[in-house]
C-alpha positions in Angstrom: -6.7 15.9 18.5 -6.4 13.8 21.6 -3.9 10.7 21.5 -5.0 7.1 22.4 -1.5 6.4 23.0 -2.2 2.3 23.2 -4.4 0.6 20.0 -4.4 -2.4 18.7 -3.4 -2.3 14.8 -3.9 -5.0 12.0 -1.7 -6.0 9.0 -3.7 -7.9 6.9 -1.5 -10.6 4.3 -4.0 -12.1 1.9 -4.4 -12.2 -1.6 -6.1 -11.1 -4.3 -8.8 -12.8 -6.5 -7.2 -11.7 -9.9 -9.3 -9.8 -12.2 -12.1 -9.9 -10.6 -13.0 -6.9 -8.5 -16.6 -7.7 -7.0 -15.1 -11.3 -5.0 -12.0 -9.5 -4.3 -13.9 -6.4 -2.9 -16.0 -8.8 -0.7 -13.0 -10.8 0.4 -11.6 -7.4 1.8 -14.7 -6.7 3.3 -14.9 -9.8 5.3 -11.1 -9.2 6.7 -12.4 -5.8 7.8 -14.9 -7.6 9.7 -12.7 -9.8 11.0 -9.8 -7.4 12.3 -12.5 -5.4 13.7 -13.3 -7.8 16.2 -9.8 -7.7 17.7 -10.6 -4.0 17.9 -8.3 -2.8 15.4 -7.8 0.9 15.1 -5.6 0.9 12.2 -6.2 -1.7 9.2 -3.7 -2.0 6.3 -4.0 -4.4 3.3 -1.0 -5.0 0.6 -0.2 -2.9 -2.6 -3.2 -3.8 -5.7 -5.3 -5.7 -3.7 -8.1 -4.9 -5.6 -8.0 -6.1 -7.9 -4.5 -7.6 -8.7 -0.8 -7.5 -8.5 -0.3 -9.4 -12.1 3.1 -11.1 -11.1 4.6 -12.8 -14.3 2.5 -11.4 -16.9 4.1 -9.4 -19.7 0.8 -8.5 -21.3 2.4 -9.5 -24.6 5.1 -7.2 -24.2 8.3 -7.0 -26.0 10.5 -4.2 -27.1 9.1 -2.8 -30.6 5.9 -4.7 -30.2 2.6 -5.8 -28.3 0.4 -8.7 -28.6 -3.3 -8.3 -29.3 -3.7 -11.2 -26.7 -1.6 -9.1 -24.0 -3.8 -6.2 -25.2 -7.1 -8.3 -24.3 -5.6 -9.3 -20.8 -4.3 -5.5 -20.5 -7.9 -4.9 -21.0 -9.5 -7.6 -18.7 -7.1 -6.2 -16.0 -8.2 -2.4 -16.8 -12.1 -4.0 -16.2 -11.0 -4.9 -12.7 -10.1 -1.5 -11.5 -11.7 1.0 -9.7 -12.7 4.6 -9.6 -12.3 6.4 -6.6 -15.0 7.3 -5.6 -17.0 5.2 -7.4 -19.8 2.1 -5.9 -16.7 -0.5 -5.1 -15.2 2.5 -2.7 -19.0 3.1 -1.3 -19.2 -0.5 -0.5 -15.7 -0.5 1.1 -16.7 2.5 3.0 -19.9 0.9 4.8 -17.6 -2.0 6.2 -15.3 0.5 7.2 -18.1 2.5 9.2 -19.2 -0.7 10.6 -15.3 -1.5 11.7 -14.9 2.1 13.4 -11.2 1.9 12.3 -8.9 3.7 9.9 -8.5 1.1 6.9 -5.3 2.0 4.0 -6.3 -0.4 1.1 -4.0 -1.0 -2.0 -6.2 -0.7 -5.1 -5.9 0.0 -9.2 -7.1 2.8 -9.6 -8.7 4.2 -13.1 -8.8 8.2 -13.3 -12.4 9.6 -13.1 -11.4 12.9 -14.8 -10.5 11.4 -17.7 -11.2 9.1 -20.5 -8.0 7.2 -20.9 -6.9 4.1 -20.1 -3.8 4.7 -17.8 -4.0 3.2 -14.2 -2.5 3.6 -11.0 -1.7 1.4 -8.2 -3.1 3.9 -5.1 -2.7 3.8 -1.8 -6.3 4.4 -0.6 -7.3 5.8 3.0 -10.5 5.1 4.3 -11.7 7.5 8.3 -13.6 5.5 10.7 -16.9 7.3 9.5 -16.5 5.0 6.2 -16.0 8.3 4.2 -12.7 8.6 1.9 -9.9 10.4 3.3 -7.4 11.3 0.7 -5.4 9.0 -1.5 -1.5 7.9 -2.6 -0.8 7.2 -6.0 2.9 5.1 -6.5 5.5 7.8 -7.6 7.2 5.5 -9.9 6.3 2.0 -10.8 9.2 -0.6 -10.8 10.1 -2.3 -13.8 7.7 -3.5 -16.4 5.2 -2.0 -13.5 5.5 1.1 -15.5 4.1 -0.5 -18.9 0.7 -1.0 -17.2 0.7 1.9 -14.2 1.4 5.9 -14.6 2.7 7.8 -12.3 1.4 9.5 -9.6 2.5 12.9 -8.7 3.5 15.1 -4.9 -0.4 16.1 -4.5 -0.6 12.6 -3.3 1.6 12.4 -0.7 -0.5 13.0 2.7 0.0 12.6 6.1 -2.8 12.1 8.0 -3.7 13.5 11.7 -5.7 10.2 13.7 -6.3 10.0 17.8 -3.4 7.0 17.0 -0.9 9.1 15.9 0.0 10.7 12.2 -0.5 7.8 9.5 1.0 7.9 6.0 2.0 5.6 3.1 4.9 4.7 0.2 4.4 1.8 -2.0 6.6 -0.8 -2.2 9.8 0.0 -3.7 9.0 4.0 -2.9 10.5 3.5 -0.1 13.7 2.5 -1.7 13.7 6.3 -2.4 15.8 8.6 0.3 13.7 11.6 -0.5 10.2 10.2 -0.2 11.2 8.9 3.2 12.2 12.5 4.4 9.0 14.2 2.6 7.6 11.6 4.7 9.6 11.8 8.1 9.2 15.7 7.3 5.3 15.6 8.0 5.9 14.2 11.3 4.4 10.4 10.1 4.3 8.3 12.9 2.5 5.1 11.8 4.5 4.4 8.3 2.4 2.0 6.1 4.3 0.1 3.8 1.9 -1.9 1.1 4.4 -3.6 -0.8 4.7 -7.0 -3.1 8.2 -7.4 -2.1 8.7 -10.4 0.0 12.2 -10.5 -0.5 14.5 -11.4 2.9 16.0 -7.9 2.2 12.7 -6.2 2.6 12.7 -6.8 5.9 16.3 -5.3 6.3 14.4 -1.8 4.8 11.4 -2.0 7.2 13.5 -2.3 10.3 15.6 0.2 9.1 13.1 3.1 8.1 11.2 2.4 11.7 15.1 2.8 13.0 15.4 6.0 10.4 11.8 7.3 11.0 11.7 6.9 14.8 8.4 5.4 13.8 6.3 2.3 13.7 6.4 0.6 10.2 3.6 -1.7 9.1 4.1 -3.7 6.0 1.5 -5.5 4.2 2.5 -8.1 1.4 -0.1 -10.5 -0.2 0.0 -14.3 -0.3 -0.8 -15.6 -3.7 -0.9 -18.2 -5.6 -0.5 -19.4 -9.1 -4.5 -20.9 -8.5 -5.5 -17.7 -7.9 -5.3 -16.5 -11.3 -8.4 -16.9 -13.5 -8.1 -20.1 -15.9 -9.0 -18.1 -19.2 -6.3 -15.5 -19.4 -5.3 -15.7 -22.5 -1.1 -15.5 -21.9 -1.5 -17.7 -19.3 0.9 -20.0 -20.5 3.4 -17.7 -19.4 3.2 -18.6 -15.9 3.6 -22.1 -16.5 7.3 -22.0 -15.4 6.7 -19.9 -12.4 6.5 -21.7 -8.8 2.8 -22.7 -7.4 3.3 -20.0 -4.8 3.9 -16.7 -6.6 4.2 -14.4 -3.7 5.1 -15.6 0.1 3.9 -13.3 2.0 6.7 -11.2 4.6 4.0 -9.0 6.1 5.6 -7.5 9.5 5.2 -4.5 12.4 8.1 -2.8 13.6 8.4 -0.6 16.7 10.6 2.8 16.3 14.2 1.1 17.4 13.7 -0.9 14.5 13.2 -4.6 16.2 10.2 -6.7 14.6 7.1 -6.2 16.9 5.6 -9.1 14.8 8.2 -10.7 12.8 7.6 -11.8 9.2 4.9 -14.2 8.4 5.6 -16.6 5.6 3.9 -18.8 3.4 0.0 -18.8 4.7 -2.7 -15.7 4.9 -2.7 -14.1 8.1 -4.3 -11.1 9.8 -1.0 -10.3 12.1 -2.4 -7.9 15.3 0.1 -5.8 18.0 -0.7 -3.3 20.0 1.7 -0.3 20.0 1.6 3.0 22.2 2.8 6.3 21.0 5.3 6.8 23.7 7.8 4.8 22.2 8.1 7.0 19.6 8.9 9.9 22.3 11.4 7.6 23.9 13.2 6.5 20.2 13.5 10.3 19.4 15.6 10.8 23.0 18.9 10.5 21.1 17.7 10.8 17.3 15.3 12.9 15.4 15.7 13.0 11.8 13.6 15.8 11.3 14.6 17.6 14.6 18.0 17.9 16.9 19.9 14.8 14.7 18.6 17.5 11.5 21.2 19.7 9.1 19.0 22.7 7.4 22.0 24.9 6.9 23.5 21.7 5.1 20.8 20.1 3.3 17.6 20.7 2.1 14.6 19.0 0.5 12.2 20.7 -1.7 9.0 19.2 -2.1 6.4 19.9 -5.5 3.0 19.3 -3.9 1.2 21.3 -7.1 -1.2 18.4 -8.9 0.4 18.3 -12.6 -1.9 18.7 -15.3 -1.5 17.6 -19.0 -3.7 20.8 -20.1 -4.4 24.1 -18.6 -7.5 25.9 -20.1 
């Protein structure tokens, strides 16, 4: 596949409309439109965009027992999922089309194959044909993350081949994880996507340094929220009474593959941040380090990688 070697990339911080799938779903579409026309190859949007990141909910949830109001919220929040594929995906896809650009959207996901309740928070990859490219489901949700997501498992874990260069994806604190980075740097990603709800100073810290690790560009994609954006009838909303108005700040950022901040991070408003980047800096970053290649120790260490999709039953 031939290389453009410069494009224009966008890094979309916005939030969420919480809970409810259908405005958040057209919110997403409109930034699509937007970023498209600054010619944007390459979209990302933050982790559970659609249809929420529930910072400071507990969903009624304390050790040795549940409320039946967190239950209802639970359930509220299971409503605003999606199926993939499924009609919010199909309308995603036809903006997509329209854009002409590769678009990685953070989304819940609720399984299709089965009739239980568990969701995931999915990485989702949209080709500039609008049509569905593959899929990332979070390894291992942080925290009380892993009270209301499952986890994914390593059939999820693709790297894609693009004319602007290999593109792949961890979530948020995934990329806290030494191995995932090498499965990662191991299938030769060079456009690392980082949806995340971390806007933490030390974030930034971890971007720069897995573009420095990586020899690759890093995107990162954070949402700015706040507390207004949650709807007024959840019924634990009391809960986030004592929370600040602005719930998360944003911190979205580009890096180039030496690890300096192409765009450095953008605080405290929603922004669509653009940069154009060109593939040969990658080349020119590997000249003295590749983690994968000459700067590499197989007959020291090695990483084994289970790709095989784990099932629950096997008829």
């Amino acid at each position: 596949m031939k290389n453009n070697k410069s494009f224009t990339v966008a890094v979309i911080q916005a939030g969420s409309i919480l809970m409810d799938k259908e405005a958040t779903i057209a919110k997403a579409i409109q930034l699509i439109r937007e970023a498209a026309k600054k010619q944007a190859k390459i979209m990302l949007f933050p982790e559970a965009f659609i249809s929420a990141y529930p910072r400071g909910m507990s969903f009624g949830a304390k050790v040795g027992s549940r409320s039946l109001e967190g239950r209802k919220d639970f359930a509220r929040y299971s409503d605003s999922a999606i199926t993939i594929p499924g009609p919010e995906t199909d309308a995603i896809g036809k903006a997509v089309k329209e854009a002409g650009a590769y678009v990685v959207i953070g989304v819940i996901e609720k399984d299709s194959a089965y009739s239980g309740g568990t969701l995931y928070c999915t990485a989702l990859f949209f080709g500039p044909d609008g049509q569905i490219l593959g899929k990332h489901r979070k390894l291992k949700p942080t925290g009380s993350e892993r009270l209301i997501w499952g986890e994914g498992d390593g059939s999820t874990l693709p790297v894609f081949h693009t004319p602007y260069g290999r593109i792949g994806a961890l979530i948020c604190w995934e990329n806290y994880m030494p191995l995932a980075r090498a499965a990662m740097y191991a299938k030769g990603v060079q456009i690392y996507l980082a949806p995340t709800a971390d806007g933490r100073d030390t974030w930034f810290a971890s971007m720069r340094h897995i573009a420095l690790e990586g020899r690759c560009f890093v995107l990162s994609s954070n949402q700015y929220s706040t507390k207004d954006m949650y709807p007024e009838d959840l019924l634990e909303r009391a809960e986030l009474q004592e929370m600040d108005h602005e719930l998360t700040r944003g911190g979205s950022c580009i890096v180039d593959p030496l690890g300096e901040f192409v765009v450095a991070p953008v605080m405290g408003k929603e922004e669509i941040l653009y940069a154009e980047l060109n593939l040969d800096r990658i080349t020119e970053s590997q000249f003295d380090f590749d983690v994968v290649g000459h700067y590499a120790r197989p007959d020291v260490f090695q990483l084994h990688v289970n790709e095989e999709k784990q099932e629950h039953t096997k008829f």
